[in-house]
C-alpha positions in Angstrom: -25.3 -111.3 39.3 -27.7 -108.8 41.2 -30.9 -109.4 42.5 -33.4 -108.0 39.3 -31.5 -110.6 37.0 -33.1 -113.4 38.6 -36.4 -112.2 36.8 -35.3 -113.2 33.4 -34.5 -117.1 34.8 -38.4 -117.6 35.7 -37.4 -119.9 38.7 -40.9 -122.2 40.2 -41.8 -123.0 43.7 -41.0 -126.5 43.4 -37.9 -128.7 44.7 -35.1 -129.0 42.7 -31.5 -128.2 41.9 -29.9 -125.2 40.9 -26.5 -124.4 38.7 -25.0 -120.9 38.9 -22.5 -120.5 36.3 -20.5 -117.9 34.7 -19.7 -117.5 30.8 -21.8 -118.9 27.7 -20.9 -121.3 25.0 -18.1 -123.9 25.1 -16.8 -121.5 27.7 -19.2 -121.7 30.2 -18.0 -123.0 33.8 -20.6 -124.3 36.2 -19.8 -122.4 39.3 -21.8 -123.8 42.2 -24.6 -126.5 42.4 -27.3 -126.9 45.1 -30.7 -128.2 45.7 -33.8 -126.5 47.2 -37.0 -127.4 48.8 -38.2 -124.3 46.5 -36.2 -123.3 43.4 -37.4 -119.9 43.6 -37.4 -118.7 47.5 -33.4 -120.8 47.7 -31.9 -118.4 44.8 -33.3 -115.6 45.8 -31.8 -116.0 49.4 -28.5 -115.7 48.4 -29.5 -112.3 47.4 -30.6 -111.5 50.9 -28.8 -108.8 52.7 -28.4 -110.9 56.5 -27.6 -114.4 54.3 -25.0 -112.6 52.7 -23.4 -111.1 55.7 -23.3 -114.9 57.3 -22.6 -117.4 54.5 -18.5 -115.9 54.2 -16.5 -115.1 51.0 -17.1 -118.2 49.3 -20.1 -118.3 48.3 -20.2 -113.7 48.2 -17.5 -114.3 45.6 -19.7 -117.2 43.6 -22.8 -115.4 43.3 -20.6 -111.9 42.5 -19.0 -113.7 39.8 -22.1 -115.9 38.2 -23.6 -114.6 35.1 -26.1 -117.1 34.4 -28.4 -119.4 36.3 -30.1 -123.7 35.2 -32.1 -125.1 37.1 -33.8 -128.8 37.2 -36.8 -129.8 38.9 -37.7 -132.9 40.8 -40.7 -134.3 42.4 -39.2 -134.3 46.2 -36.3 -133.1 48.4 -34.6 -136.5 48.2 -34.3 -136.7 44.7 -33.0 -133.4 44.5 -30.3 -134.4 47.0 -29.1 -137.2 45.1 -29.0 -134.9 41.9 -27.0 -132.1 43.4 -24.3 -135.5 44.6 -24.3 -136.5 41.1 -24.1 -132.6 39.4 -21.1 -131.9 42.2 -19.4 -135.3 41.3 -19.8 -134.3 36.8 -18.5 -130.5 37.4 -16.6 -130.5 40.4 -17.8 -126.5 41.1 -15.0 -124.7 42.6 -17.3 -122.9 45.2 -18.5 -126.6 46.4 -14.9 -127.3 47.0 -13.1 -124.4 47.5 -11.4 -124.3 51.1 -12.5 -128.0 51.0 -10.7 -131.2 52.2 -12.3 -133.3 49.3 -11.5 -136.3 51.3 -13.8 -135.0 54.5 -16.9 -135.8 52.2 -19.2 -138.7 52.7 -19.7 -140.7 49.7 -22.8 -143.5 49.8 -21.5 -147.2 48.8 -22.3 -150.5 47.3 -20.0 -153.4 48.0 -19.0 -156.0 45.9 -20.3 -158.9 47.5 -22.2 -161.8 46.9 -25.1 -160.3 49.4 -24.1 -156.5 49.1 -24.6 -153.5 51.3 -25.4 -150.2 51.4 -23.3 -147.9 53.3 -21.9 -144.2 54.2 -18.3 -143.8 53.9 -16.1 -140.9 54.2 -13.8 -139.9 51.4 -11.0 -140.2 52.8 -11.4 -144.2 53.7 -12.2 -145.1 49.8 -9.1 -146.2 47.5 -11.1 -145.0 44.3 -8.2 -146.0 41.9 -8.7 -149.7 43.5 -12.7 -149.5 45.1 -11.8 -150.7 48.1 -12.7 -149.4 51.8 -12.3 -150.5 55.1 -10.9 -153.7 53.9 -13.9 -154.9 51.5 -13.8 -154.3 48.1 -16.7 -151.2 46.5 -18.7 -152.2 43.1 -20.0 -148.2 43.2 -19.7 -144.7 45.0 -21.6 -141.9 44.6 -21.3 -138.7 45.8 -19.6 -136.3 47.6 -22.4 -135.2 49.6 -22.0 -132.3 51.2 -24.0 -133.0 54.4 -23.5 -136.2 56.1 -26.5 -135.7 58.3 -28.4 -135.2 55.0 -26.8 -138.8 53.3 -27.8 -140.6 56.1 -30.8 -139.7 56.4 -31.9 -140.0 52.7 -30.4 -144.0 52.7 -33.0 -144.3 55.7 -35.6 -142.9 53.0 -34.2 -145.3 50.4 -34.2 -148.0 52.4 -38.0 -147.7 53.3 -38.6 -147.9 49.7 -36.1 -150.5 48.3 -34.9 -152.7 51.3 -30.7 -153.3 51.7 -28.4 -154.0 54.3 -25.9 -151.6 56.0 -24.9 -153.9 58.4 -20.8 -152.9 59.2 -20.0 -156.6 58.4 -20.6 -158.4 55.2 -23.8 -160.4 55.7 -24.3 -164.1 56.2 -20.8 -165.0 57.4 -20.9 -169.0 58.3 -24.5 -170.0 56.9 -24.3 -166.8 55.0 -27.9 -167.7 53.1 -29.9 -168.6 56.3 -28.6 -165.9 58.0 -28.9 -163.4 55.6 -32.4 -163.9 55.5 -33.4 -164.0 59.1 -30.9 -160.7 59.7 -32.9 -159.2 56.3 -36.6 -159.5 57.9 -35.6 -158.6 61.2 -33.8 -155.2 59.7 -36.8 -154.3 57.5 -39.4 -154.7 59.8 -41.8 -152.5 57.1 -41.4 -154.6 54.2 -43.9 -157.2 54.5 -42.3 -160.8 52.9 -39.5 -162.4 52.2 -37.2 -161.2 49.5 -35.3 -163.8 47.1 -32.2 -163.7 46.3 -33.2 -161.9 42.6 -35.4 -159.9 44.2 -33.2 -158.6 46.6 -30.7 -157.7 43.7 -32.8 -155.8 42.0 -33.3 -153.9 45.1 -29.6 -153.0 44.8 -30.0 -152.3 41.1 -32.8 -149.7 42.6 -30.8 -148.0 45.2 -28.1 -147.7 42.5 -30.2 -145.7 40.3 -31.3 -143.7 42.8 -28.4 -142.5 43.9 -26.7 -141.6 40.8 -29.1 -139.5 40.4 -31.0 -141.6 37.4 -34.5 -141.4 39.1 -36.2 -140.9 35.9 -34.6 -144.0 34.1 -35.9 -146.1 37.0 -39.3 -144.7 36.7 -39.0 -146.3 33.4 -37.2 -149.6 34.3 -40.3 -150.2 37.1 -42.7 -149.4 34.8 -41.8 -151.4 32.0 -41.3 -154.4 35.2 -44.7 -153.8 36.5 -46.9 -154.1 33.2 -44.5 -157.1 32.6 -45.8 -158.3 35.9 -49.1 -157.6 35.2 -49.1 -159.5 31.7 -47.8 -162.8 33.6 -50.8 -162.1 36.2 -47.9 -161.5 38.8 -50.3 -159.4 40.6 -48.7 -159.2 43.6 -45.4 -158.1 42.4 -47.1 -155.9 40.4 -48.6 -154.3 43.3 -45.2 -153.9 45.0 -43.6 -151.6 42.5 -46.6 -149.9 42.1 -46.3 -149.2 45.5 -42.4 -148.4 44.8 -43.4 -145.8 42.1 -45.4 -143.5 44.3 -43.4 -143.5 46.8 -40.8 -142.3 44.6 -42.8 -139.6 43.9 -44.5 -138.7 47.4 -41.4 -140.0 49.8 -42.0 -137.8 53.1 -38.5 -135.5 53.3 -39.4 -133.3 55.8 -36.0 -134.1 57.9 -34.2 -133.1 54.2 -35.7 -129.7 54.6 -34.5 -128.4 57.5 -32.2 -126.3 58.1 -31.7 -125.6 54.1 -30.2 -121.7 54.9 -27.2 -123.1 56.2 -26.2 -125.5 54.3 -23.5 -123.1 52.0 -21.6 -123.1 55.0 -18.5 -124.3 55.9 -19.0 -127.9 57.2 -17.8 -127.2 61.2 -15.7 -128.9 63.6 -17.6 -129.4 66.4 -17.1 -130.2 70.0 -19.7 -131.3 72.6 -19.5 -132.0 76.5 -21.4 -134.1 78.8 -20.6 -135.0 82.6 -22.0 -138.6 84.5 -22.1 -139.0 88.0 -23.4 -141.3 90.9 -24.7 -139.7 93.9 -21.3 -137.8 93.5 -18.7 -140.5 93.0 -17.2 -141.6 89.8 -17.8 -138.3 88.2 -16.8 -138.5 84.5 -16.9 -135.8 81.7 -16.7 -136.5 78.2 -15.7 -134.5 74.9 -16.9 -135.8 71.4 -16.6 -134.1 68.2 -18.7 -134.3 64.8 -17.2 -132.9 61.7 -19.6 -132.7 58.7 -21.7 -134.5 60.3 -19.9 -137.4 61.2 -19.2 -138.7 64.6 -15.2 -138.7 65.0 -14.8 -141.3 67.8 -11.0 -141.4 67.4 -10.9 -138.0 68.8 -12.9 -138.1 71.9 -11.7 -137.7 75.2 -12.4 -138.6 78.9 -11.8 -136.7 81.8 -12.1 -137.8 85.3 -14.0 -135.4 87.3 -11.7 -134.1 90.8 -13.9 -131.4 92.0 -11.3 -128.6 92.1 -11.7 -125.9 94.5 -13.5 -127.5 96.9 -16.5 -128.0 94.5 -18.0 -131.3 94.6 -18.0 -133.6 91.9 -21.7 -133.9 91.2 -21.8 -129.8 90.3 -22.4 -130.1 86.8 -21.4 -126.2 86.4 -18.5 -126.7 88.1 -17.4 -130.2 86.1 -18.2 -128.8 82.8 -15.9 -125.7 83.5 -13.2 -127.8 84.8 -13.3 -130.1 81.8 -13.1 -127.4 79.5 -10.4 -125.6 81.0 -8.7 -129.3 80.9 -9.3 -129.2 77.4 -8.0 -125.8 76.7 -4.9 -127.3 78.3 -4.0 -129.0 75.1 -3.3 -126.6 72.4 -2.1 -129.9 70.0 -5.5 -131.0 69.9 -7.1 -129.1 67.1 -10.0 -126.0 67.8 -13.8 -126.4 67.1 -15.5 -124.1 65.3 -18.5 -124.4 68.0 -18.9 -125.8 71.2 -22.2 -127.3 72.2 -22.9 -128.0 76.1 -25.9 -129.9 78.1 -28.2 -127.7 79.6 -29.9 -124.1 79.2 -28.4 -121.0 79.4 -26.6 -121.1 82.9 -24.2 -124.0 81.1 -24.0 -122.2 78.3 -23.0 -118.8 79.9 -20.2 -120.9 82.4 -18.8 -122.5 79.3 -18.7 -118.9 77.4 -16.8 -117.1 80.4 -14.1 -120.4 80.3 -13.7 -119.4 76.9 -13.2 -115.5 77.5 -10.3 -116.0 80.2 -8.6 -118.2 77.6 -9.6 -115.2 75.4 -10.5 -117.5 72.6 -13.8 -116.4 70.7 -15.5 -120.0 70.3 -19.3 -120.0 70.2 -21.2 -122.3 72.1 -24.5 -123.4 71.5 -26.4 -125.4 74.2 -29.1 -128.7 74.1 -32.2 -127.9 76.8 -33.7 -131.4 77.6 -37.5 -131.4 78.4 -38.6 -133.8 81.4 -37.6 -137.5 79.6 -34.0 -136.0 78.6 -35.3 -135.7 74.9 -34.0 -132.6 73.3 -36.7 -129.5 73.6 -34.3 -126.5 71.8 -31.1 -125.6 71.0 -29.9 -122.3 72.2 -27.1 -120.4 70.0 -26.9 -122.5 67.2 -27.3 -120.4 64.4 -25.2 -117.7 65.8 -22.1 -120.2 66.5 -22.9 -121.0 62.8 -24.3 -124.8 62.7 -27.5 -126.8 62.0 -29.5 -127.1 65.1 -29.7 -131.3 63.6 -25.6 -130.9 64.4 -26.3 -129.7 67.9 -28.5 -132.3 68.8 -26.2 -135.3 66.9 -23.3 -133.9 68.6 -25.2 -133.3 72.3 -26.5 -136.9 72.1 -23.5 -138.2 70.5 -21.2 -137.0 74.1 -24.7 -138.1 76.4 -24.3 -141.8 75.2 -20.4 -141.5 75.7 -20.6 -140.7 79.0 -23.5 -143.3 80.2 -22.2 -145.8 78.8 -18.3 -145.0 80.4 -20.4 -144.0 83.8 -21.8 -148.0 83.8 -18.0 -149.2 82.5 -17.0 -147.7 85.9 -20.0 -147.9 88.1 -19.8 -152.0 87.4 -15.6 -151.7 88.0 -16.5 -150.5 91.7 -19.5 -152.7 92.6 -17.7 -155.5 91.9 -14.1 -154.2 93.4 -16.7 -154.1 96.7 
């Protein structure tokens, strides 16, 4: 497909999702899905010369190969998101896939209990043939979603609409109804009464629509449920899905939006490093790693900080370019695809010369912190080739893990004294 073809497909500036495929008739093969805050400026940047030269042979070859173009619009960002899950999960596109681990996806969850939740699991931790994860048993999935940063933050969008629990454990354990309810209204602090439990099934029922991409049979279902309302002088009620509708229609996505140019690429490996010290004492340095946008706590590591050559142990240049030559020390463990540091340009710089006398050609990107340690930019994130929201989830990820094993040992030697 070139560039002057996309004339004939009359794509609007409206959210949506997007199906190149190849062939026509019964021999048509869908290709590649996506969604797009505009329909018409997210096709036509796949024809753009700098795009092209940074989104890799995957998706080159797709759009080299497609012959035709659909499209579907939707009122918002987050329903286009659950659409693309649901058009991914009924073609299974071979440029979605392709060079894919289909069990690194996240998939979003309902479980088969008598209270259920909602929650985001990775692909690999689901038994589909038996729908059972993590030891509890699964009465739906949905997905693959291609971003887990993007999943979890649309089920934060859900939730503010129809109320559930993602709690890790299965709710109300003991005086499972009593608890459940005190948990429920101190989880949705927004929703402003109690919730039955009918009420809070149908909640469920809700979220289960949404996120198989059935947004428009919904509509219908909670309009048909509010006019019953209103006949039975339910007023109230009536009033609440009233209130649901809308915000169907007029959710705020903005945090879906970001960062939409990169989402065709490879979901990346990534490694971050943070250091924790005490007046120079008990100097620790942490690595953490996120993969497609999942925190991957089994493969963190700790290092404790011994101030080689004569540096001192609360030099965070020195630290970080001890830990990482520590790390390089371990060719089993596997390689990023980017490294992310703490600091500004002087921490990125030490952690790029590391790299060079290892001669291995890792990018780093680096989080600059403004005066309350709240991220203020990310340096070098689009050229080591992930989301600036990965940065910052992987940069805060190894800052928590490194406090919170600081403390572990500060308390160890206060009370050893």
């Amino acid at each position: 497909m070139q560039r002057e073809d996309l004339k004939k497909f009359e794509l609007p500036d409206v959210p949506g999702v997007y199906l190149f495929t190849q062939g026509k008739g019964k021999s048509k093969k869908i290709l590649y899905v996506g969604k797009a805050t505009s329909l018409r400026d997210r096709v036509r940047s796949y024809f753009d010369i700098e795009l092209i030269a940074t989104r890799g042979p995957r998706i080159v070859d797709m759009v080299t190969q497609a012959d035709g173009l659909m499209h579907e619009t939707t009122p918002t960002v987050l329903e286009a998101l659950v659409r693309e899950a649901a058009l991914i999960r009924e073609y299974d596109p071979p440029a979605n896939t392709l060079g894919k681990d289909g069990k690194s996806f996240l998939y979003a969850v309902i479980t088969d209990e008598e209270i259920p939740r909602v929650l985001a699991i990775r692909g690999k931790d689901i038994d589909f043939e038996n729908m059972r994860a993590n030891g509890f048993k699964l009465k739906h999935t949905y997905g693959p979603f291609p971003s887990g940063y993007q999943l979890r933050e649309a089920l934060r969008l859900i939730r503010r609409i129809f109320p559930f629990y993602d709690t890790p454990k299965p709710v109300g354990e003991g005086n499972k109804h009593l608890q459940a309810k005190v948990e429920f209204n101190r989880q949705i602090g927004q929703y402003p009464r109690d919730m039955s439990q009918s009420q809070y099934m149908r909640s469920i029922r809700n979220v289960g629509y949404f996120l198989s991409g059935r947004v428009k049979a919904l509509r219908t279902v909670l309009t048909k449920e509010m006019k019953d309302s209103a006949k039975k002088e339910e007023f109230e009620e009536a009033g609440i899905i009233r209130r649901q509708l809308f915000a169907l229609d007029h959710v705020q996505d903005v945090s879906l939006i970001k960062d939409e140019r990169n989402e065709d690429k490879e979901a990346p490996r990534i490694e971050a490093y943070d250091t924790a010290h005490l007046s120079g004492t008990n100097a620790i340095g942490v690595m953490t790693v996120v993969e497609n946008g999942l925190i991957m706590k089994r493969e963190y590591r700790t290092f404790k900080i011994q101030g080689r050559g004569g540096k001192s142990t609360n030099d965070d240049i020195a630290s970080l370019k001890e830990i990482l030559t520590r790390r390089l020390g371990h060719p089993e463990w596997p390689l990023p695809r980017a490294i992310v540091v703490d600091g500004g340009k002087t921490h990125k710089k030490a952690a790029e010369e590391v790299l060079k006398q290892y001669e291995i050609g890792i990018p780093v990107a680096a989080v600059v912190k403004d005066e309350k340690h709240r991220p203020r930019e990310v340096i070098g994130a689009m050229r080591a080739g992930i989301t600036e929201a990965d940065a910052v989830l992987a940069n805060s990820e190894a800052h928590r893990f490194s406090i919170t094993l600081h403390r572990k040992a500060r308390n160890k030697t206060m009370r050893s004294a």
